[in-house]
C-alpha positions in Angstrom: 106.1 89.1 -75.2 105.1 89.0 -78.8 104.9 90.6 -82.4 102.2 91.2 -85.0 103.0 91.8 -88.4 101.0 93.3 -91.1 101.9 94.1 -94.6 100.2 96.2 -97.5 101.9 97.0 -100.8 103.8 100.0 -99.9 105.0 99.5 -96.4 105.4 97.4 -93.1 104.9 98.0 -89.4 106.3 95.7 -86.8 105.2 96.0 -83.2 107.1 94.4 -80.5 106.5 94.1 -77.1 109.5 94.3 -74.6 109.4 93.9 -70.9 112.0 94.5 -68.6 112.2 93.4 -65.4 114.0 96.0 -62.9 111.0 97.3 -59.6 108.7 95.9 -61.9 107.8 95.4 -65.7 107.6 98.7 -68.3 106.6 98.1 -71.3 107.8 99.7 -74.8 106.1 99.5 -78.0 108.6 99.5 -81.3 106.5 100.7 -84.5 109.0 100.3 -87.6 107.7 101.7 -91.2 109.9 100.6 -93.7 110.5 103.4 -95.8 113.6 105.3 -97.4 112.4 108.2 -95.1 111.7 106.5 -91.9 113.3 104.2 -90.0 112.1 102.1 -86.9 111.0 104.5 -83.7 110.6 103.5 -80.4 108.0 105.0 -77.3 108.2 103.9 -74.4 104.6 103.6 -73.0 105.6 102.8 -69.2 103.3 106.0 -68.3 100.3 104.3 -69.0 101.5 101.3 -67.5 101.4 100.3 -63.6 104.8 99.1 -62.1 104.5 95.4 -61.9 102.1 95.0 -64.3 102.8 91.8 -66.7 102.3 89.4 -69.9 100.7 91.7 -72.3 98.8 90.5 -75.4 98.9 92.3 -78.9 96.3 91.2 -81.6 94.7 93.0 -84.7 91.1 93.5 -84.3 88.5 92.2 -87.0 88.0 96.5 -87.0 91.6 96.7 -88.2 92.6 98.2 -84.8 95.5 96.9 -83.0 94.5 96.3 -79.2 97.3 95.5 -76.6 96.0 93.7 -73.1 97.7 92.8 -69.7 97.3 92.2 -66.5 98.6 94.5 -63.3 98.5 94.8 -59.6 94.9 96.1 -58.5 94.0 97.2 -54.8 95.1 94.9 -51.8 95.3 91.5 -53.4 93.3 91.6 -56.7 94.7 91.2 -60.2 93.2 94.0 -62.6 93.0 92.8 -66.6 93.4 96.2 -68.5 93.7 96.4 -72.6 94.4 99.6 -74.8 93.7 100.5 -78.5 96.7 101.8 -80.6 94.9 104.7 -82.6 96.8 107.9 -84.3 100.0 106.8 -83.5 99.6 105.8 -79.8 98.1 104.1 -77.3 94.7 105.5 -75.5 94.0 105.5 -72.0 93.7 101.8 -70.9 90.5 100.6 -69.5 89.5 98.1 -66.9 88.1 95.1 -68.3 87.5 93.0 -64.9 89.4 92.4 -61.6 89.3 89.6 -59.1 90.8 88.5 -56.0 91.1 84.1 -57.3 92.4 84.6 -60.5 95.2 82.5 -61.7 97.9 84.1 -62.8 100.3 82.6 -65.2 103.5 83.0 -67.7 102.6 80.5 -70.3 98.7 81.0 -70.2 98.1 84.3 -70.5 94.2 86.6 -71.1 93.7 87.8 -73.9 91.2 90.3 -76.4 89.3 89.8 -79.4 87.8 92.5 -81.5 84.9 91.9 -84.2 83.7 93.8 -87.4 82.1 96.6 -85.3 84.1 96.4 -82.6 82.3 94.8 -80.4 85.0 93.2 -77.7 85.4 89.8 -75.9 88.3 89.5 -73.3 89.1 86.4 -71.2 91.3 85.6 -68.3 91.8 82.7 -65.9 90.0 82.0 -62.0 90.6 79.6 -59.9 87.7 77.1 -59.5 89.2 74.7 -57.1 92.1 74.6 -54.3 94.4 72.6 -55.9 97.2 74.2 -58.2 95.9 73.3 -61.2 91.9 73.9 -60.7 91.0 76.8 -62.6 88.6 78.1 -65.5 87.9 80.0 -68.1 86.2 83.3 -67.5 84.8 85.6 -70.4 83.4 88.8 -70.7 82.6 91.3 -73.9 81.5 94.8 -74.3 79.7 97.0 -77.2 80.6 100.1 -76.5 84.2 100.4 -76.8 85.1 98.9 -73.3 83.2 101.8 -71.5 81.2 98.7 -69.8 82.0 95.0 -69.8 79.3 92.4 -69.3 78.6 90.0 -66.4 81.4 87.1 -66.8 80.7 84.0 -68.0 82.6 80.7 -67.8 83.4 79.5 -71.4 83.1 75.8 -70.8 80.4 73.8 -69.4 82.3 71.8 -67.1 83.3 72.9 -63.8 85.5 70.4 -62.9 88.4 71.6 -60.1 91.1 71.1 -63.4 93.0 72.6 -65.4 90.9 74.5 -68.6 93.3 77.4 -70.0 95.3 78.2 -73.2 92.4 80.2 -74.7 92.4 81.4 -78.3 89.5 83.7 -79.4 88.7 84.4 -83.2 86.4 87.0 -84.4 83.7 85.7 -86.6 80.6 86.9 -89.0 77.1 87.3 -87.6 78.5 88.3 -84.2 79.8 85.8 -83.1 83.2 84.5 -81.0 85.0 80.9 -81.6 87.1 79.7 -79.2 89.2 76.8 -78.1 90.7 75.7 -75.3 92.6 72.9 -73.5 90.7 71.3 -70.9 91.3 68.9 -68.0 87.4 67.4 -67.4 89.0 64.2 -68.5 92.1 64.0 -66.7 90.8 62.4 -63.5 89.2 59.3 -65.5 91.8 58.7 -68.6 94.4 61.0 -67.3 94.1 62.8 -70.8 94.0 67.3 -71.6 91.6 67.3 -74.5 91.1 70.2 -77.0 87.2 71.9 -77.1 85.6 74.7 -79.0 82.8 76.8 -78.5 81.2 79.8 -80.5 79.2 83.0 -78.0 78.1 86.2 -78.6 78.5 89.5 -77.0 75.2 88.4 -75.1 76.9 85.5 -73.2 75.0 82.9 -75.3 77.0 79.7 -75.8 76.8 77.6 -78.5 77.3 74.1 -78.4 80.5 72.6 -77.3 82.7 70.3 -79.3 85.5 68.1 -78.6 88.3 68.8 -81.0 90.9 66.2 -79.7 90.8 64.0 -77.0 94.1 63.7 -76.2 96.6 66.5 -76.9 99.9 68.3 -74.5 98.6 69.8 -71.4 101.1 72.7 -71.3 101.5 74.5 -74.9 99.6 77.5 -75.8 97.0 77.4 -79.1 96.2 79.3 -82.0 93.9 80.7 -84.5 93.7 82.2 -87.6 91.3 83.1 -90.7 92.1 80.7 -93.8 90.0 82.2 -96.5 86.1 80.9 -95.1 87.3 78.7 -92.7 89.4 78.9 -88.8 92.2 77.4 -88.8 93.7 76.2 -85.3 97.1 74.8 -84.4 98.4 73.1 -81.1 100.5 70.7 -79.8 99.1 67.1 -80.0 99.9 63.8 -78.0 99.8 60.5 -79.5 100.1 57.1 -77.4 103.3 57.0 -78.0 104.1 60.2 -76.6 104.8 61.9 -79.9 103.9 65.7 -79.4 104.1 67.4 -83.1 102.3 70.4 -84.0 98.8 69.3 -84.9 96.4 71.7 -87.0 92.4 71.5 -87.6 89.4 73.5 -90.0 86.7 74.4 -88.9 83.9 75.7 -92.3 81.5 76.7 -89.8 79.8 73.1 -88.8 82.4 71.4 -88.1 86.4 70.4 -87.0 88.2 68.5 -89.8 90.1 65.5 -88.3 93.7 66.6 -86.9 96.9 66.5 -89.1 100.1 67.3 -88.4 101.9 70.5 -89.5 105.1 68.2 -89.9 106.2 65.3 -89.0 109.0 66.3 -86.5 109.0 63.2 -84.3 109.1 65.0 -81.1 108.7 62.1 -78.6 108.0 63.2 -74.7 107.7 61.1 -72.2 105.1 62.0 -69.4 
């Protein structure tokens, strides 16, 4: 569940997400314009979702459309990825973005979309690579025609290591290009660390190089991303040697990470 807010001088629309679990989830979408006239209106959108379908995603596009994805029940055993654009005061007809059979499916790690400039789309979800519990990657895929057609998928990080490599966060960039982080368990077996990487692609599947953000940071919280006037600016949760786990945040000006600071000093010690 989640919220995006956006603001302009005259008026404000919230969007919520609400699931309710009953046979399965249904989803409704609140759109609230604050004006004397108008006041917040609900619509239900459970007709264009599947019963049992689960942990959408809502995010403002770098076209200024609002795209909602989420995952639901495909045929026999597969897990379908699906997304929708909100457009004239609804949502279209969702699209397929992939489907798969060993995908790992999770409450706290969830797909997501990205949308740049032009509209050119990047999507990314979770597959096991691995048979323990934990041994899964990060699979991507983009499309430039709207999501009519998606592109072969591609794993986001070189390392295919049977570990944990998850808690995606996308950002739409100039030039066509994708950044991403993730948190990512290639070091886990030899220093028993989750580290924090990056990585910029394209629509085309080409990777940039990769880059290690943090070395040591908390294994189970999601990330972030945002546009801070030229630069990316990324929060997470770090993990010091002393088990101190505050809210950590890093720049990135296009060549490089700045070193990680913390948002505040909260002091919030976990051992583990």
């Amino acid at each position: 569940m989640g919220f995006v807010c956006r603001h302009s001088r005259l008026w404000r629309v919230t969007w919520a997400l609400l699931g309710v679990s009953l046979h399965g989830y249904w989803l409704v979408v609140t759109a609230a314009e604050q004006t004397p006239a108008a006041g917040p209106q609900v619509s239900p959108i459970a007709e264009l979702i599947q019963p049992g379908s689960r942990y959408p995603y809502l995010v403002r596009g770098g076209d200024g459309r609002t795209y909602m994805s989420w995952l639901e029940p495909g045929p026999g055993q597969s897990t379908r990825l699906r997304f929708a654009v909100y457009r004239d005061g609804q949502f279209a007809t969702p699209r397929t973005i992939a489907a798969g059979t060993d995908w790992f499916v999770n409450w706290a790690d969830v797909p997501s979309i990205a949308a740049l400039e032009d509209g050119t789309l990047a999507a990314h979800w979770l597959a096991r690579n691995g048979t323990q519990t934990y041994a899964y990657g990060v699979r991507v895929s983009c499309s430039t025609d709207g999501g009519r057609h998606w592109s072969r998928p591609f794993w986001l990080h070189d390392d295919r290591s049977a570990s944990e490599h998850g808690f995606v966060s996308i950002l739409p960039q100039s030039r066509g290009q994708f950044l991403a982080i993730w948190l990512d368990g290639r070091a886990m077996e030899s220093t028993g660390d989750t580290q924090l990487w990056s990585r910029q692609f394209d629509a085309r599947g080409r990777l940039g190089k990769e880059v290690l953000i943090d070395k040591r940071v908390c294994s189970c919280c999601p990330t972030s991303m945002t546009l801070a006037g030229n630069s990316a600016l990324a929060v997470y949760r770090d993990r010091s040697a002393q088990e101190i786990r505050d809210i950590s945040y890093v720049k990135w000006d296009g060549v490089r990470w700045t070193r990680p600071r913390p948002c505040h000093v909260d002091g919030w010690e976990i051992p583990g």
